[in-house]
LOLO-831461 format. One record per residue: x, y, z of N, C-alpha, C in turn. Coordinates in steps of 0.1 Angstrom, whole numbers, plus 5000, padded with zeros to 4 digits. Example, Ala and Ser with C-alpha at 12.3 -4.5 7.8 and 13.67 -1.06 7.14 Angstrom:
# LOLO-831461
<r n_xx="5132" n_yy="4943" n_zz="5078" ca_xx="5123" ca_yy="4955" ca_zz="5078" c_xx="5132" c_yy="4967" c_zz="5078"/>
<r n_xx="5128" n_yy="4978" n_zz="5071" ca_xx="5137" ca_yy="4989" ca_zz="5071" c_xx="5129" c_yy="5000" c_zz="5079"/>
END
This chain:
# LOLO-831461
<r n_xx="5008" n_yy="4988" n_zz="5000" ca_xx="5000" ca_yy="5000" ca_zz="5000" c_xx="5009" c_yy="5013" c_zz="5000"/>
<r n_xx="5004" n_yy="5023" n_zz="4997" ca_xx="5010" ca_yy="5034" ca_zz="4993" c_xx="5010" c_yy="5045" c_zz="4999"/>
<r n_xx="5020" n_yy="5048" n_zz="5010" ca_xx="5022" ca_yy="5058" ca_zz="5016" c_xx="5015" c_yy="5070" c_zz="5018"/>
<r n_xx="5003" n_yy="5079" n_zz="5024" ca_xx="5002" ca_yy="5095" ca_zz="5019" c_xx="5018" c_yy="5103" c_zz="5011"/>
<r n_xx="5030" n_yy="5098" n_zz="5016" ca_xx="5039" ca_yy="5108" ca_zz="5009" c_xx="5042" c_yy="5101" c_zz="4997"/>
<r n_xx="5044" n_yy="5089" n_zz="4996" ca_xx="5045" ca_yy="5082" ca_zz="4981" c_xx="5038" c_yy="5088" c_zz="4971"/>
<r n_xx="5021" n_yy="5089" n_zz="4977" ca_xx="5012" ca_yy="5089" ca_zz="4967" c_xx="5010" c_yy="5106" c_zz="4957"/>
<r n_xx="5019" n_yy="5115" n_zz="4973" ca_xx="5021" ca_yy="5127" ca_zz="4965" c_xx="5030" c_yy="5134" c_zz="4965"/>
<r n_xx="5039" n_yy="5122" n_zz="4964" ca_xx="5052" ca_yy="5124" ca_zz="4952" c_xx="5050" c_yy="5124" c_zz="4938"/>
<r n_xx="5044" n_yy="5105" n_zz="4933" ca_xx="5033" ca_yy="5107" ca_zz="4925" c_xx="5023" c_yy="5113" c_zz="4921"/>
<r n_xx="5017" n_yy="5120" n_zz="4929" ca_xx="5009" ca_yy="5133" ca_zz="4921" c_xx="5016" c_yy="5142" c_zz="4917"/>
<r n_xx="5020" n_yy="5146" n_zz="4923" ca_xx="5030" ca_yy="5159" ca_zz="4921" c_xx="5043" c_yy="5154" c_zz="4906"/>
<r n_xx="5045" n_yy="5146" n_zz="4905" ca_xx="5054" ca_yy="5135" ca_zz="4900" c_xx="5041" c_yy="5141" c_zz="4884"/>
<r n_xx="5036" n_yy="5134" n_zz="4886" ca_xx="5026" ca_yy="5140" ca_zz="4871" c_xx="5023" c_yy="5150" c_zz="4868"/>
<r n_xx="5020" n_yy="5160" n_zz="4878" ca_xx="5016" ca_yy="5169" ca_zz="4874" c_xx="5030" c_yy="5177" c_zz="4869"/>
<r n_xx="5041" n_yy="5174" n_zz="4874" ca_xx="5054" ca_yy="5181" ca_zz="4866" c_xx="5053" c_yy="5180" c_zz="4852"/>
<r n_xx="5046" n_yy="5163" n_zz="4847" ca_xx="5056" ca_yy="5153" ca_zz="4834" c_xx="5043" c_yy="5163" c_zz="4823"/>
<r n_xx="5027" n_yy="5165" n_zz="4835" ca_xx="5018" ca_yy="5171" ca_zz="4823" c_xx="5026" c_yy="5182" c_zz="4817"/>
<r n_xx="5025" n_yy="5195" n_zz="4831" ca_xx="5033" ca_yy="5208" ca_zz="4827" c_xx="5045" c_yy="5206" c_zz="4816"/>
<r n_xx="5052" n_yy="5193" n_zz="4817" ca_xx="5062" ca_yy="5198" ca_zz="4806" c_xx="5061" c_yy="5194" c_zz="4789"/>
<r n_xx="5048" n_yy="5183" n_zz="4795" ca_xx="5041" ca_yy="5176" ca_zz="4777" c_xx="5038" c_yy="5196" c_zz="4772"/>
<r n_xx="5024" n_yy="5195" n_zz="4780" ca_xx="5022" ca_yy="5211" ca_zz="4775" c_xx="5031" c_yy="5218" c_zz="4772"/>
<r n_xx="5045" n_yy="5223" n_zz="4780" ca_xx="5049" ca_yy="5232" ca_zz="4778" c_xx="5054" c_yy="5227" c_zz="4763"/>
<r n_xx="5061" n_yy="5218" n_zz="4759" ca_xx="5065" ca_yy="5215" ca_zz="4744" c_xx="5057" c_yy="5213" c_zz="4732"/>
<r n_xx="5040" n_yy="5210" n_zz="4739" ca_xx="5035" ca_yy="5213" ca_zz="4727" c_xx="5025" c_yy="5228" c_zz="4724"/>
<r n_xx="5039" n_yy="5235" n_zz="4728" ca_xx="5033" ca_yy="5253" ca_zz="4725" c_xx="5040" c_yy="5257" c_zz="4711"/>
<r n_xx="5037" n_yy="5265" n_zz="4704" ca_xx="5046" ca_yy="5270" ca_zz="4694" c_xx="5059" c_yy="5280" c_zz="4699"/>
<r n_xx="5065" n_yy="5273" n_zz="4690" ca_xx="5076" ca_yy="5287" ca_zz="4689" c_xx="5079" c_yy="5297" c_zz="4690"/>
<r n_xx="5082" n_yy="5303" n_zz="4693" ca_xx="5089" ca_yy="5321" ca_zz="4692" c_xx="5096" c_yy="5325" c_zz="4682"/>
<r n_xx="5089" n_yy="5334" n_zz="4675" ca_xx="5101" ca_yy="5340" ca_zz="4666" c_xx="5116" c_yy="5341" c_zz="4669"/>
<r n_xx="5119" n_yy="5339" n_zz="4684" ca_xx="5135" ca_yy="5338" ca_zz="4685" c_xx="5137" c_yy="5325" c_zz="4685"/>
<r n_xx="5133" n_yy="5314" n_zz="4687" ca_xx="5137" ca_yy="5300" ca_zz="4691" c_xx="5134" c_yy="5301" c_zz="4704"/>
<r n_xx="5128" n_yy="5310" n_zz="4709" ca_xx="5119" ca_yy="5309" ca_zz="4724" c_xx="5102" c_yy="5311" c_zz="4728"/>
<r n_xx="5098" n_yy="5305" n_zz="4728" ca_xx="5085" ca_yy="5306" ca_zz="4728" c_xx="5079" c_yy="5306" c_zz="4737"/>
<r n_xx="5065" n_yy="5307" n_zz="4737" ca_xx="5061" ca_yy="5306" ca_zz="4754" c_xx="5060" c_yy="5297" c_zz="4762"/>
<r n_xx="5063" n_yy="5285" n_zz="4757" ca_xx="5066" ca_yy="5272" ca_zz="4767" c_xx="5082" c_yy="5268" c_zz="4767"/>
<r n_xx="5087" n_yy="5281" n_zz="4769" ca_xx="5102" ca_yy="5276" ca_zz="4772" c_xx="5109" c_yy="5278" c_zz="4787"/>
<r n_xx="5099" n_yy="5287" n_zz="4790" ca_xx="5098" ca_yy="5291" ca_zz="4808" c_xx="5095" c_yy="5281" c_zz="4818"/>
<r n_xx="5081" n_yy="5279" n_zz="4809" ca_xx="5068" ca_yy="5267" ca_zz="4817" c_xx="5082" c_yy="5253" c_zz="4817"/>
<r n_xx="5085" n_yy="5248" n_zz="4807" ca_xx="5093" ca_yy="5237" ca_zz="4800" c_xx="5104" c_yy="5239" c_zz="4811"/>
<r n_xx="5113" n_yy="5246" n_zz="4812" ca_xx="5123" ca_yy="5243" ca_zz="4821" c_xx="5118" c_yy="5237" c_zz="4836"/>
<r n_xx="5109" n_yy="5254" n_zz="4844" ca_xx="5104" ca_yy="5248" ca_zz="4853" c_xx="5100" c_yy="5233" c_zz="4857"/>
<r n_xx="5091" n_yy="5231" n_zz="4843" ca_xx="5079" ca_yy="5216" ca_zz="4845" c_xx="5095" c_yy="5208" c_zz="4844"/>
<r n_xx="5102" n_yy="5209" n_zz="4838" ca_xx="5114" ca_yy="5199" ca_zz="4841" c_xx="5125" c_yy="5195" c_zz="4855"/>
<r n_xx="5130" n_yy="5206" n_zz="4858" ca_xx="5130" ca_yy="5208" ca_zz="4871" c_xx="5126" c_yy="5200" c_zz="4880"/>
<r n_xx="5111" n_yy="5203" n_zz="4880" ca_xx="5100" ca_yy="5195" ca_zz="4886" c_xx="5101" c_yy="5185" c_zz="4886"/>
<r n_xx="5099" n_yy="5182" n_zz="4876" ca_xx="5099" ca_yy="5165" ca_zz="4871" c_xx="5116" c_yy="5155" c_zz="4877"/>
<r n_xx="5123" n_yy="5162" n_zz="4876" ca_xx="5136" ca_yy="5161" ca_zz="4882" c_xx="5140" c_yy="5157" c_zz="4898"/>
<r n_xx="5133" n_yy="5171" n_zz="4907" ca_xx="5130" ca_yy="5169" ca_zz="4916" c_xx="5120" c_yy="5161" c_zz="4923"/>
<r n_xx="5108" n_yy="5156" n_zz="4916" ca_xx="5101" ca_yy="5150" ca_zz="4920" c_xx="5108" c_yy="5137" c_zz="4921"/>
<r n_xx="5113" n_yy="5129" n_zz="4908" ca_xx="5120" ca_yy="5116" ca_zz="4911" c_xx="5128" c_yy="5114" c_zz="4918"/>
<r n_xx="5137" n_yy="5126" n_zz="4927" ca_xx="5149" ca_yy="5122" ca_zz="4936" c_xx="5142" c_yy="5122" c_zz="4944"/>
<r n_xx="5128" n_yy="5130" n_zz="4951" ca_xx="5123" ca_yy="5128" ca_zz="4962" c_xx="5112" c_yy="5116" c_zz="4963"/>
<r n_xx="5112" n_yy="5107" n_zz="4952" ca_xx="5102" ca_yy="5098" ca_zz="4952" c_xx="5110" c_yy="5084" c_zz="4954"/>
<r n_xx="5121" n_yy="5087" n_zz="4947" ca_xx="5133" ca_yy="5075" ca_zz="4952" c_xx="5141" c_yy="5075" c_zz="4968"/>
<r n_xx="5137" n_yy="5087" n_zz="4972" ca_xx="5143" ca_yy="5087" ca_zz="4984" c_xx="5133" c_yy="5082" c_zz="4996"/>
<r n_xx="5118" n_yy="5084" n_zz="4991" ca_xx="5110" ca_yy="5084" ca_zz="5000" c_xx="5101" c_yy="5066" c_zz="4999"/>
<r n_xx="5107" n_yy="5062" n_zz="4987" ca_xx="5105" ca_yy="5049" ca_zz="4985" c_xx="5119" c_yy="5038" c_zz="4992"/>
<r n_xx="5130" n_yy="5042" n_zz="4991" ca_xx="5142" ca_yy="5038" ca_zz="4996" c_xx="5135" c_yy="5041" c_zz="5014"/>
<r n_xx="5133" n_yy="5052" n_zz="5016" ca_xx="5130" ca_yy="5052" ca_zz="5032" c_xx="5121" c_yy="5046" c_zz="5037"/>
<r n_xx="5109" n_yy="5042" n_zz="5028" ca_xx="5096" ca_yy="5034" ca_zz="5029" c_xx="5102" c_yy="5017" c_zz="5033"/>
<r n_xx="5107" n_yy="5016" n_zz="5023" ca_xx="5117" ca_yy="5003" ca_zz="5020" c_xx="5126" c_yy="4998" c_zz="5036"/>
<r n_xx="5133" n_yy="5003" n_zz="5037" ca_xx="5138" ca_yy="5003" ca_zz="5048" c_xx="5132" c_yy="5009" c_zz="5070"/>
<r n_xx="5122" n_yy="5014" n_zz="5062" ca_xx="5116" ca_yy="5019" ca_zz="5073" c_xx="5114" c_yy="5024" c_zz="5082"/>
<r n_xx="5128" n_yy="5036" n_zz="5075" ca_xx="5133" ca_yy="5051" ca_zz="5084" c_xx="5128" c_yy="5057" c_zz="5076"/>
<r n_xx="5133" n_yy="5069" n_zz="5086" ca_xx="5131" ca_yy="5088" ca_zz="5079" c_xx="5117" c_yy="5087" c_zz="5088"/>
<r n_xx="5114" n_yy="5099" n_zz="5089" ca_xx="5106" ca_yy="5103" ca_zz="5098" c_xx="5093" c_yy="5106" c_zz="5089"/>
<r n_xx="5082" n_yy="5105" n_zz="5093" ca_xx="5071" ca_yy="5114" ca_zz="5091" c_xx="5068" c_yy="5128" c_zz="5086"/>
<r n_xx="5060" n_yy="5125" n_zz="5083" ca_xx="5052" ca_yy="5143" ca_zz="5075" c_xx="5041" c_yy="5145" c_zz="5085"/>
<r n_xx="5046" n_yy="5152" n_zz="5097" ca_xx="5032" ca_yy="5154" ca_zz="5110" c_xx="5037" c_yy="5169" c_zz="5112"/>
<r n_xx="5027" n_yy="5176" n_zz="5117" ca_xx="5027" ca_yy="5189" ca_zz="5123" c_xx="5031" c_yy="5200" c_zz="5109"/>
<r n_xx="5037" n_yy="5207" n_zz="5114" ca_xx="5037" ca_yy="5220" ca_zz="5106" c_xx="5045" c_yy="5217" c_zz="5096"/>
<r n_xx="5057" n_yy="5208" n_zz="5094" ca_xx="5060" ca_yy="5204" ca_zz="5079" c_xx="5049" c_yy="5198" c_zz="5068"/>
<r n_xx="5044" n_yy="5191" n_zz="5074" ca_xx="5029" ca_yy="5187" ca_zz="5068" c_xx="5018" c_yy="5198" c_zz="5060"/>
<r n_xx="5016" n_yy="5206" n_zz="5071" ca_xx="5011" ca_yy="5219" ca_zz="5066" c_xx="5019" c_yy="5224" c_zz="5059"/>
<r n_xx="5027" n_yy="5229" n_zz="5060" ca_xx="5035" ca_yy="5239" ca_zz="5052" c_xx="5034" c_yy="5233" c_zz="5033"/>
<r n_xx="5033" n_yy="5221" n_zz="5037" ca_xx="5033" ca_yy="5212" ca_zz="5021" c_xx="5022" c_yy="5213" c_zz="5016"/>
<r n_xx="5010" n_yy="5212" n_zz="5023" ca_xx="4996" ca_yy="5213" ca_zz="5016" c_xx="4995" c_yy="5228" c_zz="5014"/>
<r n_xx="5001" n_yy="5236" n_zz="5028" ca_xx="4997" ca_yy="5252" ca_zz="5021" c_xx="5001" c_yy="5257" c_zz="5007"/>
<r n_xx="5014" n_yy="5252" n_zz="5007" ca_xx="5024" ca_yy="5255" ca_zz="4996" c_xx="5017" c_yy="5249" c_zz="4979"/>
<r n_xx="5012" n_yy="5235" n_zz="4982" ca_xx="5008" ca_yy="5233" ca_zz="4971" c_xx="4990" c_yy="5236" c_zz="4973"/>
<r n_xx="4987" n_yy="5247" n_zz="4980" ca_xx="4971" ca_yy="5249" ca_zz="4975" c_xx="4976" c_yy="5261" c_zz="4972"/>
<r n_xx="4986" n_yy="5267" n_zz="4977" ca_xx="4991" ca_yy="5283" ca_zz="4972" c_xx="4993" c_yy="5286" c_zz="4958"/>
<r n_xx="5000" n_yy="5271" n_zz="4951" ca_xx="5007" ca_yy="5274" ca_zz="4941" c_xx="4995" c_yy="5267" c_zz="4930"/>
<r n_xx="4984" n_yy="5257" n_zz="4935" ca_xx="4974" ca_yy="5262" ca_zz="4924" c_xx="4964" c_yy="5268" c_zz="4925"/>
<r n_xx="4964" n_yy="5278" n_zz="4936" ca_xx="4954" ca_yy="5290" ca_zz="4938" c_xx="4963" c_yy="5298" c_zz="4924"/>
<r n_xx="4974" n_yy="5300" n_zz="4922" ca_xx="4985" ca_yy="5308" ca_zz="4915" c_xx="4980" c_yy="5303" c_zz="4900"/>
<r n_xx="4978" n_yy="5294" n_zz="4898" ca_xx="4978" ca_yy="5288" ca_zz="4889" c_xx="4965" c_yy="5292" c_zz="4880"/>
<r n_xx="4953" n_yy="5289" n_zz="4892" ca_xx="4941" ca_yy="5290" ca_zz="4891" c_xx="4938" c_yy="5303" c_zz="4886"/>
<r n_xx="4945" n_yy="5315" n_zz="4893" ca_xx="4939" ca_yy="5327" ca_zz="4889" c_xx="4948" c_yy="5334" c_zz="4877"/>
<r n_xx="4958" n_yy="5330" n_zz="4875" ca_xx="4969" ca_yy="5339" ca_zz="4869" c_xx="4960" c_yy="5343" c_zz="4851"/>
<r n_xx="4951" n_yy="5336" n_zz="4850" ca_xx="4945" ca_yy="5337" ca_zz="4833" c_xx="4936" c_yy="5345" c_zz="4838"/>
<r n_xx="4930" n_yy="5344" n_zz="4848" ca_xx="4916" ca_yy="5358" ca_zz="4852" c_xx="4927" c_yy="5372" c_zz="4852"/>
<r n_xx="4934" n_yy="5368" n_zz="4868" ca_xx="4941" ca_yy="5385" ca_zz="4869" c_xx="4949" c_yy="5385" c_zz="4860"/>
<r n_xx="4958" n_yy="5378" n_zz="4854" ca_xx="4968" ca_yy="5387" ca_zz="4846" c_xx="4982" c_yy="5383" c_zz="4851"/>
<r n_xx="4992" n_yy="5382" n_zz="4845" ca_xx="5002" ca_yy="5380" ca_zz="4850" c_xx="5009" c_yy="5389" c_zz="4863"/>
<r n_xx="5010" n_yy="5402" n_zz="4862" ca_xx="5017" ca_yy="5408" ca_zz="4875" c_xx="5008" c_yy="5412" c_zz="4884"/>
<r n_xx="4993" n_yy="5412" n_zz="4890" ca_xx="4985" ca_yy="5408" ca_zz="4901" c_xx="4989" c_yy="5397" c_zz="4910"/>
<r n_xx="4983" n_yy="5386" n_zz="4895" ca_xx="4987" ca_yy="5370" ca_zz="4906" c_xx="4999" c_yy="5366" c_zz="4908"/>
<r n_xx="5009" n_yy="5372" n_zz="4900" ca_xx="5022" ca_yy="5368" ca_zz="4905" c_xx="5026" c_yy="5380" c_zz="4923"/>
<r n_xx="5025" n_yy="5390" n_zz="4920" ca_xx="5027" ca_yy="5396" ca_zz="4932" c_xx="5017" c_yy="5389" c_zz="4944"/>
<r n_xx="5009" n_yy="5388" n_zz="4938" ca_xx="4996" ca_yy="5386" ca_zz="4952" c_xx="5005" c_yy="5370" c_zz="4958"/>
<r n_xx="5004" n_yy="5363" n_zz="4949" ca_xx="5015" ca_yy="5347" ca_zz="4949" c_xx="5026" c_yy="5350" c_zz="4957"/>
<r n_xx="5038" n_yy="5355" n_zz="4953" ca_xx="5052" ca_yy="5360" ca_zz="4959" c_xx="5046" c_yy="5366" c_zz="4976"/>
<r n_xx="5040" n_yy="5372" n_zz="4975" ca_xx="5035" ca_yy="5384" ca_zz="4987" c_xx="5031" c_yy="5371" c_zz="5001"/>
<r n_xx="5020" n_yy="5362" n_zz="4995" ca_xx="5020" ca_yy="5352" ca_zz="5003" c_xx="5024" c_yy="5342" c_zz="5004"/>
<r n_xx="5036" n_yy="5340" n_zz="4997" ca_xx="5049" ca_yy="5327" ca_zz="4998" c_xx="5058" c_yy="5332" c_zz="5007"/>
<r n_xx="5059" n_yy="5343" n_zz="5004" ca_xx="5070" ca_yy="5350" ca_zz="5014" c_xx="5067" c_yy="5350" c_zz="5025"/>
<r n_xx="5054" n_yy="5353" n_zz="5031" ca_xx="5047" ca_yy="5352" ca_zz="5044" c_xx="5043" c_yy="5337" c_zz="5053"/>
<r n_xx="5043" n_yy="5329" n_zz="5043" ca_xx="5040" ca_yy="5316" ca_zz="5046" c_xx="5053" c_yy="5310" c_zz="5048"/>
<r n_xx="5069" n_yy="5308" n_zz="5040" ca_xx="5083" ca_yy="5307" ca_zz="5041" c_xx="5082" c_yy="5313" c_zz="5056"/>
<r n_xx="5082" n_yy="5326" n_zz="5059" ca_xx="5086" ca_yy="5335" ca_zz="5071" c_xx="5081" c_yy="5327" c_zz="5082"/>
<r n_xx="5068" n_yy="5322" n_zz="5078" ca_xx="5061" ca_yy="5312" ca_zz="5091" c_xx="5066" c_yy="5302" c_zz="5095"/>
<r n_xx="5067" n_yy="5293" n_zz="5085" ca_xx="5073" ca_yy="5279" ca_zz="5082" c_xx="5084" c_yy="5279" c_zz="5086"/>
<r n_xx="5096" n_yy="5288" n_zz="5086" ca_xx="5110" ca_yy="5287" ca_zz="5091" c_xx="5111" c_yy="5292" c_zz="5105"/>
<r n_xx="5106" n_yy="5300" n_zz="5113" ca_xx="5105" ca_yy="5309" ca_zz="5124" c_xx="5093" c_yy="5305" c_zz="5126"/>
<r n_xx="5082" n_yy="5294" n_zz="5130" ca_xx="5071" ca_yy="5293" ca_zz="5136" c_xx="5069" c_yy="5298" c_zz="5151"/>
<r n_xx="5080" n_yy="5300" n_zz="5160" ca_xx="5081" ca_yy="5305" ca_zz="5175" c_xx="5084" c_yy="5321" c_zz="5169"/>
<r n_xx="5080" n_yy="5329" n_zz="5159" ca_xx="5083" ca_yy="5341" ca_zz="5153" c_xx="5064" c_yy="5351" c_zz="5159"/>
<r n_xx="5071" n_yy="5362" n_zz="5163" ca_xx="5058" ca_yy="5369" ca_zz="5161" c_xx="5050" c_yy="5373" c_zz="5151"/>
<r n_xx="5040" n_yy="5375" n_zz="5153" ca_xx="5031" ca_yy="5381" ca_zz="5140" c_xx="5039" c_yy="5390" c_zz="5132"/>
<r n_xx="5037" n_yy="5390" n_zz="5120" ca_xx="5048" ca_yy="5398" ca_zz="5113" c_xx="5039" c_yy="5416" c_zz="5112"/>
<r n_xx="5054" n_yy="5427" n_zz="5118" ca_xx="5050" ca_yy="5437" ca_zz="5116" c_xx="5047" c_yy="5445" c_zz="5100"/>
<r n_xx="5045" n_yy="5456" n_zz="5109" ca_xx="5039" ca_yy="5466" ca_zz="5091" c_xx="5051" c_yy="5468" c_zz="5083"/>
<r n_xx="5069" n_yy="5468" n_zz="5091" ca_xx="5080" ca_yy="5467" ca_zz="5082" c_xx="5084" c_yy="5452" c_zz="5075"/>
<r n_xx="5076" n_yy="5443" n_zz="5084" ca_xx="5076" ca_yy="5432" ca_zz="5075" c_xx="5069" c_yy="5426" c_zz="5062"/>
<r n_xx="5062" n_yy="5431" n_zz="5065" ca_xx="5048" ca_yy="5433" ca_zz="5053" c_xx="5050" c_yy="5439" c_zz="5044"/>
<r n_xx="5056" n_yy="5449" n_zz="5045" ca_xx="5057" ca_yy="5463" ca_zz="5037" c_xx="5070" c_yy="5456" c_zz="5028"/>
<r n_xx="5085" n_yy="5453" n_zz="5034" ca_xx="5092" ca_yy="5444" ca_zz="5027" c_xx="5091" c_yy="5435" c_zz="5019"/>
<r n_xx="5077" n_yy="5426" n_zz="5023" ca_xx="5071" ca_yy="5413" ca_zz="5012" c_xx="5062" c_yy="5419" c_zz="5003"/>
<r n_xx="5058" n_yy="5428" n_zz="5004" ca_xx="5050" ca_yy="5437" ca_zz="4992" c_xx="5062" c_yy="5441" c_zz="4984"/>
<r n_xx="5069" n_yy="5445" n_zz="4986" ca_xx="5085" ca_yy="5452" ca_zz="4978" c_xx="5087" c_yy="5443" c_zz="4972"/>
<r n_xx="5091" n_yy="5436" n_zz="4976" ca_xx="5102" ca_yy="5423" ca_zz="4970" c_xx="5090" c_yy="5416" c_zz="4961"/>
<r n_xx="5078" n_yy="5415" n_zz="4966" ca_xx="5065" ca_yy="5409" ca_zz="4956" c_xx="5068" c_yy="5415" c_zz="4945"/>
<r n_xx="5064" n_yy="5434" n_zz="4947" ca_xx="5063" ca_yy="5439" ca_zz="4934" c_xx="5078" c_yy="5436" c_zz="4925"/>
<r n_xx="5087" n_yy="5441" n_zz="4930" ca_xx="5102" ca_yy="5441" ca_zz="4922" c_xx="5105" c_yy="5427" c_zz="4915"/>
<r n_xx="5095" n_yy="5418" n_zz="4922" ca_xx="5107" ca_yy="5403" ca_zz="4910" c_xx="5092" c_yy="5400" c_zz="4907"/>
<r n_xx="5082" n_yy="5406" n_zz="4906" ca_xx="5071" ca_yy="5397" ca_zz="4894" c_xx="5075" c_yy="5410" c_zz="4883"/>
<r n_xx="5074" n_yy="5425" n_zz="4887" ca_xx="5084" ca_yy="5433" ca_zz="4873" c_xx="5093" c_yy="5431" c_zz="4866"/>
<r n_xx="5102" n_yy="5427" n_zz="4873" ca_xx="5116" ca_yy="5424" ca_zz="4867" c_xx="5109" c_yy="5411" c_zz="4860"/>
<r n_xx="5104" n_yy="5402" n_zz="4866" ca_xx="5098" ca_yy="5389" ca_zz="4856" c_xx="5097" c_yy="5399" c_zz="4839"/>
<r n_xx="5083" n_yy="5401" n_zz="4846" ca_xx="5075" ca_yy="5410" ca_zz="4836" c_xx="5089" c_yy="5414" c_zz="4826"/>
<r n_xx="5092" n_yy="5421" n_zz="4825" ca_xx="5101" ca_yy="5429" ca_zz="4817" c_xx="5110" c_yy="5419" c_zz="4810"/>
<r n_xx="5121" n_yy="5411" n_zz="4820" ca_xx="5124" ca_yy="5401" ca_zz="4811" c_xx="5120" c_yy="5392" c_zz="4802"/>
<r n_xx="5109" n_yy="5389" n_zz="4807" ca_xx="5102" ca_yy="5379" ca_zz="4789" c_xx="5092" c_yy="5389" c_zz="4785"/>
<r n_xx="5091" n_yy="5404" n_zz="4788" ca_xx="5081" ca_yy="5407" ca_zz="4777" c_xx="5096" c_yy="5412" c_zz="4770"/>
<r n_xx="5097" n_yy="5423" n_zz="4776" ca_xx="5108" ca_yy="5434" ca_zz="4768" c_xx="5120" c_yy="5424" c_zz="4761"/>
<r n_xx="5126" n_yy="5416" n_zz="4768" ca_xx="5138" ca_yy="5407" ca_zz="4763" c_xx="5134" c_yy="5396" c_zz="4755"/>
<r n_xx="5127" n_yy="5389" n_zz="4761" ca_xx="5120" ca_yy="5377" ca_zz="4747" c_xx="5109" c_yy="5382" c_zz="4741"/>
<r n_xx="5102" n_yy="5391" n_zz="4744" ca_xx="5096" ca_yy="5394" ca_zz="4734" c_xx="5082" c_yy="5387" c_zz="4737"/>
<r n_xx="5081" n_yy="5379" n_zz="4744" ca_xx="5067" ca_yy="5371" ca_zz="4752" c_xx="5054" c_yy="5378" c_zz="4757"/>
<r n_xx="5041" n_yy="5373" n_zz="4750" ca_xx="5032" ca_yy="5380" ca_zz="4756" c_xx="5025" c_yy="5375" c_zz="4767"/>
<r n_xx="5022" n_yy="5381" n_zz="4777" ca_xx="5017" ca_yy="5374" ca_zz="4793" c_xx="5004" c_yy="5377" c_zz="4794"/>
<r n_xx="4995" n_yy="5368" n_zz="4800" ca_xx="4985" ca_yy="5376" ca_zz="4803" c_xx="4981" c_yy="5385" c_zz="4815"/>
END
């Protein structure tokens, strides 16, 4: 029988191998870069990472160490992946630099939790810094594949 973390290794494990079918069957770019050359690495990546951590978690199944997925590591895994297809989910309604900052804004806040859990409520200079850093690297995104490849976003 198959572990809760086996089984979403395996999920997760597919959902990389879909993201990267898709991303390759997008057309081209007039440069030799197109819009599934972004998606394509990431979903690769993915797909990469998922098999080291599905061989590792199968080798530790196998042998019958390594610890558990309980308490706040647990959580932080489900947040993280309802976060990232809440991100997913909205990015074709809002638009690319809404849901990417709104995304960034609360990864960063959820990271800050997850690592520092005995941390206080984060103040207004904390917030204010994850709104910064939100806006500046979904822009800088923005600009690099519009302005430099030439890529249109929604």
């Amino acid at each position: 029988m198959l572990s809760g973390k086996i089984f979403f290794d395996l999920a997760l494990l597919v959902l990389a191998l879909g993201g990267a079918v898709a991303a390759l069957n997008m057309p081209q770019g007039g440069m030799g870069i197109g819009p599934g050359a972004f998606p394509g690495v990431i979903s690769g990546l993915g797909v990469a990472v998922m098999l080291a951590l599905l061989w590792q978690d199968l080798r530790a199944a196998r042998t019958g160490s390594g610890p558990g997925l309980r308490g706040l590591p647990a959580l932080g895994l489900v947040a993280t992946a309802g976060l990232l297809g809440l991100y997913v989910a909205v990015i074709g309604w809002l638009g690319f630099l809404p849901a990417t900052i709104g995304f960034l804004f609360l990864a960063v806040l959820l990271c800050t939790r997850l690592l520092e859990p005995a941390a206080p409520r984060p103040t207004w200079k904390g917030l204010a810094g994850a709104a910064l850093f939100s806006v500046l690297v979904a822009l800088a995104s923005y600009l690099t594949f519009t302005r430099g490849f030439g890529l249109v976003f929604p």
